[in-house]
Structures are given as C-alpha cells and as structure tokens.
N, C-alpha and C positions, 0 to 999 in steps of 0.2 A: 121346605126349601132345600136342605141339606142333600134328602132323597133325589128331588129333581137335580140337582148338580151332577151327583154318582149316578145320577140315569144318563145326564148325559157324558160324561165322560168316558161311561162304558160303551155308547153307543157311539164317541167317538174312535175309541180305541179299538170296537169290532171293525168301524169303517176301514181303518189303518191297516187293519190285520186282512181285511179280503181286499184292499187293495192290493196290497204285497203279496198275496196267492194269485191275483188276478195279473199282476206284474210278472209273476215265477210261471207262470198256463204260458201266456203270450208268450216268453223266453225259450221254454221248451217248446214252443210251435204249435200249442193244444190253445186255437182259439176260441175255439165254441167255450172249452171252459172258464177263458178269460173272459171274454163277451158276458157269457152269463155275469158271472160276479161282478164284474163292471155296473151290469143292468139289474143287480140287485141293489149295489149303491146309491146308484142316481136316483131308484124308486124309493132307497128305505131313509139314506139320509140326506135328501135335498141337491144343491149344487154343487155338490163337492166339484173345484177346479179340476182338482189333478185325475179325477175319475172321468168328466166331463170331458178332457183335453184326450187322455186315453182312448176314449171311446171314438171320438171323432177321429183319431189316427187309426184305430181299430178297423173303422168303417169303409177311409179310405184306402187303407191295405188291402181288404178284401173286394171295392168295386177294382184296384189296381190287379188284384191275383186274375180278377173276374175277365178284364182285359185280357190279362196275358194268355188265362186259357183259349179265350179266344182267338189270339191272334195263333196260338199253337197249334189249334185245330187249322184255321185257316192255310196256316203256311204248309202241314201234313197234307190236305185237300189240294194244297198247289203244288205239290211233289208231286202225289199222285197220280194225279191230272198229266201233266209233264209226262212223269213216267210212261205212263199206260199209251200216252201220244207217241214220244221216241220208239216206244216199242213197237208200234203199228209202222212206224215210218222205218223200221230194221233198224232202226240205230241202237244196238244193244249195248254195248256200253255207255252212250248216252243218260238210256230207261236205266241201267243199272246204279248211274250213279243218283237221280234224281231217288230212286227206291231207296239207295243209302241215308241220303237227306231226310226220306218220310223218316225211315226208323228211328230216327233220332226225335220226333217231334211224336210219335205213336204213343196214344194213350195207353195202350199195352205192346212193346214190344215184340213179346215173345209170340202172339195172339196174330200179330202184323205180318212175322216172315211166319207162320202158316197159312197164311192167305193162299186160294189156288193160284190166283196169278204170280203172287211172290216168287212161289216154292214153283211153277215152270221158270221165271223168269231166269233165277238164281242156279237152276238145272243146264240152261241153254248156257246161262255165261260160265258155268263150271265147265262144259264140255268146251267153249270156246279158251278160257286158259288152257286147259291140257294142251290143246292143239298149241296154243304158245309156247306152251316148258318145250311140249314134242319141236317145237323148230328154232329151241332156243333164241326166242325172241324171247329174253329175261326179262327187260323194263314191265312191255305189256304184258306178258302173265303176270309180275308183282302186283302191279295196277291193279289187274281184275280180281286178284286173291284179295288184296285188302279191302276192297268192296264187298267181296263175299263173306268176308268176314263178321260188316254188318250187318247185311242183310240174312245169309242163310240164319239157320240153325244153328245151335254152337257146335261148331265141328273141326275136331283138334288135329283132324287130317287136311284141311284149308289151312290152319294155320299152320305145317308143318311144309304144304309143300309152296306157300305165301315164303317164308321164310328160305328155302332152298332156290327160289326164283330170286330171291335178293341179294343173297349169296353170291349168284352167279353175275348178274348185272354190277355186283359189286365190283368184282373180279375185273370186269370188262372196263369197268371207269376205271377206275385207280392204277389200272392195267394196260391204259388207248395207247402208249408208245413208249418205245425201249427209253425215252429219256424219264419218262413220268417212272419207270421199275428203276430204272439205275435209281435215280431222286430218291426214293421211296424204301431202297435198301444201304444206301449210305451211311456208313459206319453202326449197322447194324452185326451185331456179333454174340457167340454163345455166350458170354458172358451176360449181354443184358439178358439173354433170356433166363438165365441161372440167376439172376438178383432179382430180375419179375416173379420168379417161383417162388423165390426167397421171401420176398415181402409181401406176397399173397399169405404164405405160412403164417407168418407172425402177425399179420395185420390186419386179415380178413373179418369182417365180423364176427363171422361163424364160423365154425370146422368147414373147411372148403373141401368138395367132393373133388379129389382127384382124378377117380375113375371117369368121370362125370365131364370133366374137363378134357382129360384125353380123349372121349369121345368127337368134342367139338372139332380138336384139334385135326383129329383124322378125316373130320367132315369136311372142312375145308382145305385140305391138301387133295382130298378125290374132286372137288369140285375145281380145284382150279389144274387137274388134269381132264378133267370131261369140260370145260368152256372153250368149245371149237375154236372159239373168233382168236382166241390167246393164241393158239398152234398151228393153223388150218386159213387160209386164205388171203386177202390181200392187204391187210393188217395185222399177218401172225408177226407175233417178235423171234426173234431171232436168240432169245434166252430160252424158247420153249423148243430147239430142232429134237432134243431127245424125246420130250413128250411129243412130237409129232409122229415119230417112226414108233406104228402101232406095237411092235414088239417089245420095244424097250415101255411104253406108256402101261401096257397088260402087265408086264413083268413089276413096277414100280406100283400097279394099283392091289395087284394081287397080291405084293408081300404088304401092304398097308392093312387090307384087310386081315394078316396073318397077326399084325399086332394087334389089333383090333381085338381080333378074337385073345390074345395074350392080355391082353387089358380085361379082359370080363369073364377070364379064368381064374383071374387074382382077387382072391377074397378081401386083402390089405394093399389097395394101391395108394400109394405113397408120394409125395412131392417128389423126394428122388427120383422113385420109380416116372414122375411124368418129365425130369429131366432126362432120363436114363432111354426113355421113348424117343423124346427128341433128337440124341444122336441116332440111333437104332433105323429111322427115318433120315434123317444126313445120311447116312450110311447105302441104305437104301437107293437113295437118291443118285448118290456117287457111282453105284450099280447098275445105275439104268438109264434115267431121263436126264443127269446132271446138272439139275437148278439151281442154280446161285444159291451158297446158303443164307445169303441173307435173305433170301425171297423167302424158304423152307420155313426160317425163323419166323419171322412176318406173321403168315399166314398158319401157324400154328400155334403162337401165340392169341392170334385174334379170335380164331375160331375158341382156345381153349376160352377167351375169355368172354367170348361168348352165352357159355353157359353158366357163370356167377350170377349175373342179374344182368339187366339193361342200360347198368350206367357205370362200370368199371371199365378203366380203356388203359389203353400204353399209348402215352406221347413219345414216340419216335421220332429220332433225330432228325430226320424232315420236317416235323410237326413242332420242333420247337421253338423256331423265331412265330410261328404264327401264334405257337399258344400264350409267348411271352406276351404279345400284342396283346390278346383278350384281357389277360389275369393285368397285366400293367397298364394296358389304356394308353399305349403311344407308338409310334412307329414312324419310320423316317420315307415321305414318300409326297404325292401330292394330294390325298384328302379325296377320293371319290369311292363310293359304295358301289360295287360291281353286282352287274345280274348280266341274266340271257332277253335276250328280246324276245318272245315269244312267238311273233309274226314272221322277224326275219333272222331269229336264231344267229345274229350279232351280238358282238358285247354292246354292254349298255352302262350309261352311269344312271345309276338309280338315283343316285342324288349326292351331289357335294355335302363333302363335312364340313363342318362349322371352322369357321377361322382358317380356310385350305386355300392352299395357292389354288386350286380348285374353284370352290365357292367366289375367289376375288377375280378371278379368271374371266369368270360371268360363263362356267361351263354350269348343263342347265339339265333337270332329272330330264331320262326321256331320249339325252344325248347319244346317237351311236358312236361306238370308237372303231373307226373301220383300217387305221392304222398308228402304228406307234414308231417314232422313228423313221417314218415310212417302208415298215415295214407291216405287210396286210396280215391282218387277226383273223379273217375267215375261220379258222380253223383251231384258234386257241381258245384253253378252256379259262376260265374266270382262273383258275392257281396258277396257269401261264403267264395272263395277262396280270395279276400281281407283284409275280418276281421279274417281269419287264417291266413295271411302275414305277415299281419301288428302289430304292437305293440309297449310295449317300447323300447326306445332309448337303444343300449347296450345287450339288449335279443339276443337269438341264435336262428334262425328255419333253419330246415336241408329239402332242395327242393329238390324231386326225379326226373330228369328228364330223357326222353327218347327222342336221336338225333335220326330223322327218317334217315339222309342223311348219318349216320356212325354205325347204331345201335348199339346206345352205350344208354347203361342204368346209369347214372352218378349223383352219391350224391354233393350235394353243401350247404357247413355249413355256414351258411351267418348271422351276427351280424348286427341287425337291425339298420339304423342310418338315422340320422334326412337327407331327401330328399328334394330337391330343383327344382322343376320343371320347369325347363328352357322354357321359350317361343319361344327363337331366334334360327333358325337354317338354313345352311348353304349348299352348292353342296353337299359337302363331307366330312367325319371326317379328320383330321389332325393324325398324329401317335402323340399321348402324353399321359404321367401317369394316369391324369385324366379322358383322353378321353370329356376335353368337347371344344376343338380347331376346328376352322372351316376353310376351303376353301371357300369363298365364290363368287370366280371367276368362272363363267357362260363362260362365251371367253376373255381370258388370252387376244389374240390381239387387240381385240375390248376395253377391259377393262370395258367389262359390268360383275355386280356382280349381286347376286342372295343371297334374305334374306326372308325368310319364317319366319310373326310372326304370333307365335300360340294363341295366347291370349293376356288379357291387366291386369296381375297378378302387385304386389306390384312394382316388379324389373324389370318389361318386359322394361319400359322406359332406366335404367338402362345398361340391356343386349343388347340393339339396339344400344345404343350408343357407347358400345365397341364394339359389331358387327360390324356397321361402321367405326370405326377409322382404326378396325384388315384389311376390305376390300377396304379402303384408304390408308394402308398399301403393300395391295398384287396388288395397283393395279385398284382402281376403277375410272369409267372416268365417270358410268350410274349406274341406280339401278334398278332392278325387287323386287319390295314388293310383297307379295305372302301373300295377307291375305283371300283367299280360304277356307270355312272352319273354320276363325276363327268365333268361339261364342261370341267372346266379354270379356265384363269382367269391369274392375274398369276406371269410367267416365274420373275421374283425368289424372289417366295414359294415356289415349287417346289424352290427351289436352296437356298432358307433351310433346309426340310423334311426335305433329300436329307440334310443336313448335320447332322442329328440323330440319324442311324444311321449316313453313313457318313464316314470320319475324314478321308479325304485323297482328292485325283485329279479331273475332268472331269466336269461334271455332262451337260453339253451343250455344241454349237458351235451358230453360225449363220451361213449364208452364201447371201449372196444371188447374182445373176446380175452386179451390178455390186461390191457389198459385200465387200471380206477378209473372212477366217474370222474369225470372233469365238467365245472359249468362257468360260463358265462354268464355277467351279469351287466343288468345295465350301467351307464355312467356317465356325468354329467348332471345337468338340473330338469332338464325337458323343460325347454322352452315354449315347444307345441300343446303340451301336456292337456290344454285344456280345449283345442284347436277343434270342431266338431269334422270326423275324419271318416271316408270311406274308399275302402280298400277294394281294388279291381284284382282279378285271378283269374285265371284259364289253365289248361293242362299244358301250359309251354310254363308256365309258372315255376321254376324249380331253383333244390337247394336254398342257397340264399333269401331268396324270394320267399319262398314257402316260411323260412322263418320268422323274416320277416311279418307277412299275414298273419301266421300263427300267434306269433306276441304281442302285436297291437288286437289282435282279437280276444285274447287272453284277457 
C-alpha cells in the first residue's frame, strides 16, 4: 500500500514537473515541444485540468496562427494582384506602393524584391525619382525613395539620396514665406547654439562624434543654398537675394566645402572646434550670400543634429508654446484637431476636443474652415491657422465653416477658453453636457473593456484611473490598453501608470555617459494588479510608451 502511494506521488510530481517544462516551451514560443509534453500527460496521467485546459488553448492558438497565415498570404496575393494591375495601367507609383504593401506580408522578403518583376518595377520607379531630385520636385522624390526602400534591395544609396530629398522639401515647408523664416528664427542666437554643444558634451549618451556632426551641419547649409524655390521664382524670399546672385551663392558654397575638407583633415575634432566652425560659416556667410544669422544657426544646428540618432532635436523659441502644450496638456483656444482636407486641400477640423467651445458649438469632424474672422484660409498652413485660433482666455474668434455633407456654409462665435487635452479615450462617447463621458466596453458579455492612452501629459495618470474605475463600473472583467501611436511624454507619469497594475519592483533605470544609475520604481498598491491585461503597440509606440509595455510585460 505504502509502495502504491510513493508510485503515485512520484507520478504526480513527474506530472507537475513536465507541466512546468511544457508551460516554459509555450513561453519561449517552442510549441511543438510544449504540445508534445502536454500530450504525454493527458496519455500518461489521465485528466489532468490544468494540462487539459492548456492543450485546448494550445490547439486554438495554432487553428488562430493557421488563420492568420492565411489571411497573410491572402492579403500578399491581393497586393500583388493590385500591383501587377497598376502596373499594366502605367500607374507606377500606384504598383509601387501596392509592391511596398506585398513586402511587408512576403513569406521571405528578401526572396520577393528579387522577383523579375519586382527588381524591373523598383528599376523604372528609381529612374523616375531621379528625374524628381533632377527637377527638384522634393516631396515626390522623398515619396518614391521610401518606397524604394521597401521594396528594392538594401540599398544604402536609396537611403541616402531618400534622405537629401527630404532635406530639401524640408527646407521648402518650414521655409513657404518670409513670415514663416522671421517665426522660425526669432530670438534665435549664438549663444543657444553654444549651450546646445554644451549640453550635447556632458549629456550625450555616448562620446558624440563631433566631426560627424559637422558633417550634417554643412549638409544642410549646401542644401538650403541649392533649393531653387527658396531664391529663384515667384515664391523666392527676399532673405535669400544674396544666395540668388550665382556669384555670391558659388563663392559661399565653395568656402563651405573648404571647411569641410578642414573638418576631415582634423584627426581631434572637438565640441569647440564644431562651435568655432559655426562662426567660420557666420563669417562666410557675411562674405557672400548674407543670411540672417539666425537662419545659419537653425539649420546647422539641425542638420548637426541630425546625425546623433533619430530622436534628439532643439525646441526653438517658436517651438516653445507648442511644446509647452504637448508635455502640459493645455492651451488657451477653442478645442479643434486640425488637418488638410485631402480632396480640397482646405483646412479641416478633424474633430472637436472634448469639453471645447468647439465640441458644444456643435462644430462637427469633417468641418471645412474656409474663413476665420472673415478672413479666407485658402492658403494657410495648419501652424497658421493655429496661431489665428488660438489666444487669450475670454477672446471671441468667429470660424467660417463649410459642411461638405449638408452644404451648409455656417458662422460659429466661439470664446476662447483655457483647453485641457485629455489623453484617455474610450469605444464611444456617452450622451453628456460636457461630452467628455466614456463607454468603454469592447463586449458588454465578455466584460472586456477598451482604453486608448494618448500620451503621458501631467493628468494622463489621473484620467486612466477614473477611466478605470468608470469601466469597473460599466462592467470590466479585462482590459485592452491601446498605446498605438502613443509619443510618450512625462517619465513620472509612466511610473505613476506602471503602478496601477503592477504591485512592487523597477520600472526603469537611467544612466548616462557621466551620470550614476538612477531607477525608478513602482508606487502605490496596484489596484489593477490582478486585472487580466493586454497591451497594444506599433512603431509610433515611443518612449513613455515603450516603457510602459515593457513593465507590465515584465
């Protein structure tokens, strides 16, 4: 009797032990070997639940996978398809972007852009960007290069002259009229550019390549002497008359390349040395074409910083009420989300904010704004039509809008007032005075809810956790977080957020190149703690965001 006991409890406790292997296979994504040992249990020790429950989640993971390959091939096939149609109909950019779309869904990628038709396709639209760089039509070359990107070959001369097309369209936006340069170089001065070097030095992650920098920096000063539209026709500015008279523009691009070459002669270039370039260039400048130096600054700043990574910038003094907005989540104005119309390339409200004079307005997404003041917008850009919105708190501006879907031309006097940019949102609005009430039940039966956060502003911790309580309220048993998209935002608040779900332990560290480790930990009790959770991400997903994901995956 004794015997039969220790038989079975060793054969319970084998069961225990290849669950937990067959638990740790599935985890690392090796399921055939989870499968297996699953299907040794069920055979060797009877019903076991929790091997039983496993296996049928097992099973439907893999008809679910069996799906999605399918639906992948399927939608590769309807690229294709597509593609190869456009293509016969001449629409090459069309086929081009549809060939983009395959490659993303190609069970071998690299197998796909060697395809004969690919590798002509991607041939015909490389010669057709050139001929764009060649007539400085910037936008459409950029266009075509970053398509070409996915589909050719990896080819680091696509991406280089992708990049110098962008450059230049850059140039050209930021650039459409002498009031957008004045804006743009306002209280711009050697000094900040001497505190930008400054704090790059001591705070960069890494040893920052100086020489490397200065490169950028003189990439972008030749380029916004070669962007004809800036000097040359019937939108030149009148900041560019020296760069126009070829003489002076030759003489100013020739000594750049002379520093150039003085940059990659110097075995030890130096932060100094990339300030010390910067007047050198001022100087130059004074010499020949005579550019505002705030402009000079600008755009050698940018370009240098350029080449650190893809996500280090300078907020310039124009840039800083907007950036206050993001990072703080409030502004004084009427509450509308601006875009371009697509169709008729008018302003648009994309959609009233929550609680705006706006939204109570009964202005409606979709709205065109074809005057302000009555004064016609034709021709302004969305950053225009911001800083004629916006103002003090209590002001009056009267928006002309035109409903495409009732052709109704309809005035709205709207009283500017202090705006609070919510981050939390929800299925569907709620009918309420304010309009800022949420649904956020996804399936009512299931009691799974649905919370999209848009940011990590002062109050976003704040707004999730009444979020939560309102869909604890309606009903929640699960959650879909939906931080898709989100840009991030304030570190704090991501650690506040973390601390909601999870109960104890390290949110994040940070350490610099001179800085000790520093970390973040959670705090609070985590009230969600036990909440069954899943987390949405895409490649808009950043900072904040990202750490978020990362610690509740943790």
């Amino acid at each position: 009797m004794c015997l039969l006991c220790v038989g079975a409890l060793s054969s319970a406790a084998l069961a225990t032990d290849t669950l937990r292997d067959a638990y740790a296979a599935i985890l690392r994504g090796d399921y055939e070997t989870g499968r297996a040992a699953l299907s040794d249990i069920l055979k060797h020790g009877g019903g076991d639940q929790r091997a039983t429950s496993a296996s049928e989640w097992l099973k439907s993971y893999g008809e679910m996978a069996a799906q999605r390959d399918e639906l992948r091939r399927q939608t590769f096939d309807w690229n294709v398809e597509h593609a190869r149609q456009a293509e016969k109909e001449g629409k090459l950019y069309l086929a081009l972007s549809f060939a983009a779309q395959a490659s993303w869904y190609a069970e071998d990628e690299d197998t796909f852009k060697q395809t004969d038709w690919v590798r002509k396709l991607a041939d015909r639209a490389k010669s057709e960007a050139d001929n764009y760089l060649q007539e400085q039509k910037w936008r459409k070359a950029a266009r075509y290069y970053s398509l070409l990107e996915r589909v050719a070959e990896r080819d680091k001369h696509i991406r280089k002259l992708r990049k110098q097309a962008i450059r230049h369209a850059r140039l050209e936006l930021v650039y459409e009229t002498d009031e957008d340069l004045e804006r743009r170089i306002e209280h711009v001065t050697m000094d900040l550019l001497d505190n930008s070097i400054a704090l790059i030095n001591e705070n960069y992650y890494e040893q920052p390549d100086f020489a490397e920098m200065a490169e950028g920096a003189l990439d972008n000063l030749v380029a916004l002497c070669t962007t004809t539209r800036l000097y040359d026709g019937p939108k030149a500015s009148k900041y560019f008359d020296g760069v126009a008279n070829p003489a002076s523009r030759e003489h100013f691009l020739g000594r750049l390349e002379q520093l150039r070459q003085d940059v990659r002669d110097d075995t030890d270039f130096t932060d100094k040395d990339l300030r010390r370039l910067a007047r050198a260039v001022r100087k130059a400048s004074a010499e020949s074409v005579s550019l505002p130096d705030g402009l000079l600054i600008v755009e050698f700043m940018e370009g240098a910083l350029g080449k650190l990574d893809d996500f280090t910038s300078i907020v310039w003094p124009a840039d800083s009420q907007d950036f206050d907005k993001m990072m703080i989540g409030e502004f004084f104005g009427v509450g509308i989300q601006l875009g371009i119309d697509e169709v008729t390339e008018r302003l648009k409200a994309v959609t009233p904010l929550e609680n705006s004079p706006a939204l109570r307005a009964g202005i409606q997404p979709g709205d065109l704004i074809i005057a302000v003041n009555g004064e016609d917008t034709s021709d302004w850009t969305t950053d225009e039509a911001v800083r004629r919105i916006t103002g003090p708190e209590g002001t009056k501006v009267t928006l002309t809008m035109y409903r495409p879907r009732t052709n109704q031309t309809i005035d709205f006097e709207l009283t500017r007032s202090r705006i609070q940019l919510s981050t939390v949102q929800g299925v569907s609005r709620l009918k309420s005075a304010s309009g800022d009430r949420w649904d956020y039940m996804l399936d009512k039966d299931a009691g799974i809810a649905y919370i999209r956060l848009k940011g990590f502003n002062p109050d976003s911790h704040t707004e999730l956790e009444r979020a939560l309580r309102d869909a604890r309220d309606q009903g929640m048993k699960g959650l879909i977080l939906d931080l898709r998209y989100n840009p991030g935002g304030l570190l704090d608040v991501a650690v506040e957020v973390v601390s909601l779900f999870v109960k104890s332990g390290e949110v994040v560290s940070t350490r610099g190149r001179r800085e000790p480790r520093t970390t973040l930990e959670v705090t609070g009790d985590a009230p969600y703690a036990d909440l069954p959770l899943v987390v949405l991400v895409n490649d808009g997903s950043a900072s904040a965001s990202e750490i978020l994901a990362g610690a509740l995956q943790d």
